[in-house]
Wavefront OBJ file of the C-alpha trace (Angstrom):
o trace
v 159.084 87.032 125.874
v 157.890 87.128 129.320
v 155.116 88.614 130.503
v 155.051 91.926 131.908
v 152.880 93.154 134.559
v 153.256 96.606 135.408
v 152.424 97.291 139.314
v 150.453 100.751 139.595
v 152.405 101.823 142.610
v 155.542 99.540 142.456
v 156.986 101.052 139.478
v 158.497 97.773 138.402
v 157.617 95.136 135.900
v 156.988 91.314 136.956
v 157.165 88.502 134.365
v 154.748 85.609 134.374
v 156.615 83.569 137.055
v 156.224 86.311 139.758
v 152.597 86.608 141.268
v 151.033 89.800 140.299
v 151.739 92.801 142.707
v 148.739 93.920 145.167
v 147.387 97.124 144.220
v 146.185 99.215 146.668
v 142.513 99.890 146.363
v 141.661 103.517 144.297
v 139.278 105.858 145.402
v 135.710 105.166 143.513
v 132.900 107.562 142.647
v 129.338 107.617 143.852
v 128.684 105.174 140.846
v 131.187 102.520 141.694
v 133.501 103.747 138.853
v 137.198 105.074 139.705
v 138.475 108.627 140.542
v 140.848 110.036 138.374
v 143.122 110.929 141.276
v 146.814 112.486 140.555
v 148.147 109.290 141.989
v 145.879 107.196 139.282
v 146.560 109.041 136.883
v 150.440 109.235 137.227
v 150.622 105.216 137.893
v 148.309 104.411 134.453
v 151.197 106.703 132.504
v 153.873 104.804 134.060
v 152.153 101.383 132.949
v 151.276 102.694 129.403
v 155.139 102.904 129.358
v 156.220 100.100 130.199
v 153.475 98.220 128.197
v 154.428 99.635 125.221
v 156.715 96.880 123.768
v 154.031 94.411 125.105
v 152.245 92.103 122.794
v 148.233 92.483 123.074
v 148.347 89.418 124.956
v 150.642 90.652 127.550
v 148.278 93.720 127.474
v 144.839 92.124 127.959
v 146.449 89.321 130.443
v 147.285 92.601 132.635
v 144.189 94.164 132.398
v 142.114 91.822 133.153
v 144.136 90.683 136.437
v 144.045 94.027 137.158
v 140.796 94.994 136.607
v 138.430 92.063 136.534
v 135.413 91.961 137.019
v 135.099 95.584 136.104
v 136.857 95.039 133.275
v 135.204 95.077 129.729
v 135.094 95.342 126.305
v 132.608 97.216 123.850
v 133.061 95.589 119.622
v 131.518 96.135 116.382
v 132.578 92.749 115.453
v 135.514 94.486 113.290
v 138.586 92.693 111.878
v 140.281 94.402 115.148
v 137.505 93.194 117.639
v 137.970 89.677 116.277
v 141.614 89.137 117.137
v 140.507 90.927 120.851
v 137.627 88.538 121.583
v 139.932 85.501 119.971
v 142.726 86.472 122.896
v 140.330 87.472 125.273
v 138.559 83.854 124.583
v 141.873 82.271 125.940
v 143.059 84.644 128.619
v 139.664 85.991 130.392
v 137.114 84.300 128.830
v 134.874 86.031 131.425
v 135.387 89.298 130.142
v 132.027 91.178 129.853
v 131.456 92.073 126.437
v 128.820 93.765 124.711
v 127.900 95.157 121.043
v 125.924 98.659 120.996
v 123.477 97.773 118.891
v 121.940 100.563 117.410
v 118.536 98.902 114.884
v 121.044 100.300 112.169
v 124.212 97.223 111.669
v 124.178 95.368 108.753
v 122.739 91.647 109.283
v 126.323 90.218 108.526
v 127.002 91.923 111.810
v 124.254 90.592 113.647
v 125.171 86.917 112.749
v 129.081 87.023 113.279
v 127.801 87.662 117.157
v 126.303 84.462 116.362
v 129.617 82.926 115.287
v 131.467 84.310 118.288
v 129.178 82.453 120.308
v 129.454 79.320 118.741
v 133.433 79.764 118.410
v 134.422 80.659 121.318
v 131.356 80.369 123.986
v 131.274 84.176 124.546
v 127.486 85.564 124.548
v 127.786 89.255 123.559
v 125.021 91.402 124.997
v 123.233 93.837 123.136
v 123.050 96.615 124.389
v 120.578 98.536 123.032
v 118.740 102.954 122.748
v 115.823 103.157 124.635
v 113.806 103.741 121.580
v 113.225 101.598 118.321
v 114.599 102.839 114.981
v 111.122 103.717 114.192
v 110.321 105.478 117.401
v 113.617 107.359 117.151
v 112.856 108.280 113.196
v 109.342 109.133 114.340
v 110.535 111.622 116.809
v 112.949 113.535 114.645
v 110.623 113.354 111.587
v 113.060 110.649 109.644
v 116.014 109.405 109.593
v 118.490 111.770 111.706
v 121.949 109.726 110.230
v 120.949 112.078 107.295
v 120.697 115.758 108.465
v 122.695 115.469 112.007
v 124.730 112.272 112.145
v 126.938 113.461 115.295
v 123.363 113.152 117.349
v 122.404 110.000 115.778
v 125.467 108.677 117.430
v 125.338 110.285 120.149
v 122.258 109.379 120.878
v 122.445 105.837 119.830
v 126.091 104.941 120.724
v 127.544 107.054 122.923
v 124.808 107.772 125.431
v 123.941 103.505 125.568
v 127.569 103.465 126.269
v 127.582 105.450 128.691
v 124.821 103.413 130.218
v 126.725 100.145 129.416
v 129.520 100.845 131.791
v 128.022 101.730 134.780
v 130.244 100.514 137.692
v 133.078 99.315 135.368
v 136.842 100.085 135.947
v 138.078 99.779 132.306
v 137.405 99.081 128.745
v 139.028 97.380 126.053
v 139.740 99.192 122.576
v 140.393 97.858 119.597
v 142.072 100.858 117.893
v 145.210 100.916 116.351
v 147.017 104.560 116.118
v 147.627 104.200 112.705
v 144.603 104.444 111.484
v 143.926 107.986 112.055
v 145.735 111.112 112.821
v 143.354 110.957 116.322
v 143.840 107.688 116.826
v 147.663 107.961 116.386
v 148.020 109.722 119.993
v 145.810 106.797 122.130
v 148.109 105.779 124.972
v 148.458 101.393 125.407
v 146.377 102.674 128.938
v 144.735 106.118 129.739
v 142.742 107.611 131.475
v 139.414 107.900 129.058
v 138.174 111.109 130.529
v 134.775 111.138 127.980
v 133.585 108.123 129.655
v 134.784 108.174 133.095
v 137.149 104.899 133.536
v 140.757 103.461 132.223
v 140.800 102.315 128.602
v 143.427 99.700 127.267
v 144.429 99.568 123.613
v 146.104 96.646 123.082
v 146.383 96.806 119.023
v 147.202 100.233 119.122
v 150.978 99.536 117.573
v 149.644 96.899 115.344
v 149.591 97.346 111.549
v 146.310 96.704 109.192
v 148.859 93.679 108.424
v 149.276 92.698 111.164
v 145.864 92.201 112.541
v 145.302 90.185 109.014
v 147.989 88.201 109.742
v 146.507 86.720 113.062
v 143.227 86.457 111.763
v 144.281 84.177 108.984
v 147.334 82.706 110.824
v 144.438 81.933 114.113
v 141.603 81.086 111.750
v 139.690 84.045 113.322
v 136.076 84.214 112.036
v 135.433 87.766 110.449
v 132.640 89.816 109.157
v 132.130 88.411 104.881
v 131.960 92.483 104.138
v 135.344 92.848 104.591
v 135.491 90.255 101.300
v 133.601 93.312 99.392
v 135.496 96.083 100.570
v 134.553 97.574 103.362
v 137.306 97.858 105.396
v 136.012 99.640 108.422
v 131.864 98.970 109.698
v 129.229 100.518 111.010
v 126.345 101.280 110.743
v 124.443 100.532 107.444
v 123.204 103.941 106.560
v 126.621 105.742 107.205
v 129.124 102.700 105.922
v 130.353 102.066 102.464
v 132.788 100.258 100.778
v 136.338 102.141 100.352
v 137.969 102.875 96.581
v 141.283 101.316 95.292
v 143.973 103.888 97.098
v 141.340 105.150 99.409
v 142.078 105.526 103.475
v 140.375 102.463 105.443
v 137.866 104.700 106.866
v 137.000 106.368 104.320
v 133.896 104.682 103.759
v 132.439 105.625 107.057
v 130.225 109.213 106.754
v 131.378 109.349 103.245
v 131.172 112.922 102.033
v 130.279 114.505 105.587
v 133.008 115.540 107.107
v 132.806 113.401 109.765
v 135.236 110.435 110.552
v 134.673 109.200 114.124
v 131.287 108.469 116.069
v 132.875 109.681 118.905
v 133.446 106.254 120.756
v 137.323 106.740 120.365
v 138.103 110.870 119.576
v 140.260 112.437 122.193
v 137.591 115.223 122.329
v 136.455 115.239 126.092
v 133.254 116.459 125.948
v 130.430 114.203 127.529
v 128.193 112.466 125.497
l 1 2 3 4 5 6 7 8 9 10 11 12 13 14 15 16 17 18 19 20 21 22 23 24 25 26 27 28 29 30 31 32 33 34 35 36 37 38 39 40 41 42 43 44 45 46 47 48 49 50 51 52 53 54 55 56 57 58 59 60 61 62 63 64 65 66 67 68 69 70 71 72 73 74 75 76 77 78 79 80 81 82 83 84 85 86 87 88 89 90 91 92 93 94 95 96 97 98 99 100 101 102 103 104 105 106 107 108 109 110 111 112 113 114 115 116 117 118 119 120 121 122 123 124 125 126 127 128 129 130 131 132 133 134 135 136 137 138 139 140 141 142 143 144 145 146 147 148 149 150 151 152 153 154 155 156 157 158 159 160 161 162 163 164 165 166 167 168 169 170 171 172 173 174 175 176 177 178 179 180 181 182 183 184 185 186 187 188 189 190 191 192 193 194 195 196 197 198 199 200 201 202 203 204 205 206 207 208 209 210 211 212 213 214 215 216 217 218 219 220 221 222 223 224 225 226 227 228 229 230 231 232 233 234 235 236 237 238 239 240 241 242 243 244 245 246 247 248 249 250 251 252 253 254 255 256 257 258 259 260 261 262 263 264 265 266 267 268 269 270 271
């Protein structure tokens, strides 16, 4: 299959042995991010159309010529990450990419960021709160995961991502749509209007299979608690392992009502 490289302006798609179509410059905002003009806007619909019977290669080899260097990528080191840094590793090995680190991952997190280093010779940064675990318990009298978890992550996650991408054009997600009923309307590439700048899905059509697949077919390395059942992780306070039958995030917020940390939900209100 060739690969497609969707113009935003030119309304056509290139393959691999055309050079990639100028783009003329968007309008940016005081903070060096881009303006969600009408003309943006209608060109990153048009691309998430024509990218949509892309493979994630095709997907992250167009981002990043279009967007690099204000392209990046935030992981938790999940299965889904790992095949996205593994591609990323051989098509834009420069790719900024951080972990939000929030004092609460489980140390089996912490040392596959290790691995990824060693693997493929990309140094995650942490990117971490402004205050400790224990200064952040201190101030709220304990542990806040426990009586108001949406803060804790807001707090923790969304605000230090917020932070993170200062000045960046676009992120890379590693969500697929069929893994909740949220999840299931994410455009291939939108406009992330939480967060202020384009964000790419390139999994989003894959299957729980198929991101398996490449991870065993690639050799991918992958976090040893997905050998014990936890099929989605976290955070160690609000993650548990899921049941026989059970949905694959089930085991994150178990028993509060609460399913996303906000990172991917379509809900637009600012962190």
């Amino acid at each position: 299959m060739n690969v497609l490289s969707p113009s935003l302006g030119s309304g056509r798609m290139t393959t691999q042995s055309d050079p990639l179509p100028s783009v003329a410059p968007q309008p940016r905002s005081m903070s060096g991010g881009l303006e969600p003009t009408d003309v943006l806007l209608r060109e990153l619909a048009d691309c998430s159309e024509k990218l949509e019977s892309a493979t994630p290669q095709e997907i992250l080899r167009w981002a990043g010529d279009r967007f690099a260097p204000r392209f990046t990528m935030a992981t938790a080191f999940g299965a889904e990450g790992m095949v996205i840094l593994h591609m990323l590793a051989e098509i834009a090995p420069a790719t900024r990419v951080f972990n939000l680190d929030t004092g609460y991952q489980f140390q089996e997190t912490l040392e596959l960021r290790e691995r990824v280093r060693q693997r493929y010779g990309i140094e995650v940064v942490l990117e971490r709160p402004e205050l400790t675990v224990e200064q952040y318990e201190q101030q709220h009298g304990g542990p806040l995961y426990r009586s108001n978890p949406d803060q804790c992550c807001r707090d923790r996650k969304l605000k230090v991502l917020t932070r993170a991408i200062q000045g960046m054009h676009a992120w890379a997600s590693a969500i697929r749509r069929d893994q909740s009923p949220d999840r299931a309307r994410a455009p291939i590439v939108g406009w992330d209007r939480k967060f202020g700048l384009v964000k790419v899905s390139p999994l989003a059509n894959w299957t729980k299979q198929d991101v398996w697949k490449f991870i065993t077919d690639h050799d991918v390395p992958y976090n040893p608690l997905h050998d014990q059942g936890y099929t989605s992780i976290g955070c160690w306070p609000c993650t548990r392992s899921v049941m026989f039958g059970e949905d694959e995030r089930a085991g994150r917020w178990s028993g509060q009502g609460k399913t996303e940390c906000g990172l991917h939900s379509l809900d637009d209100s600012k962190p």
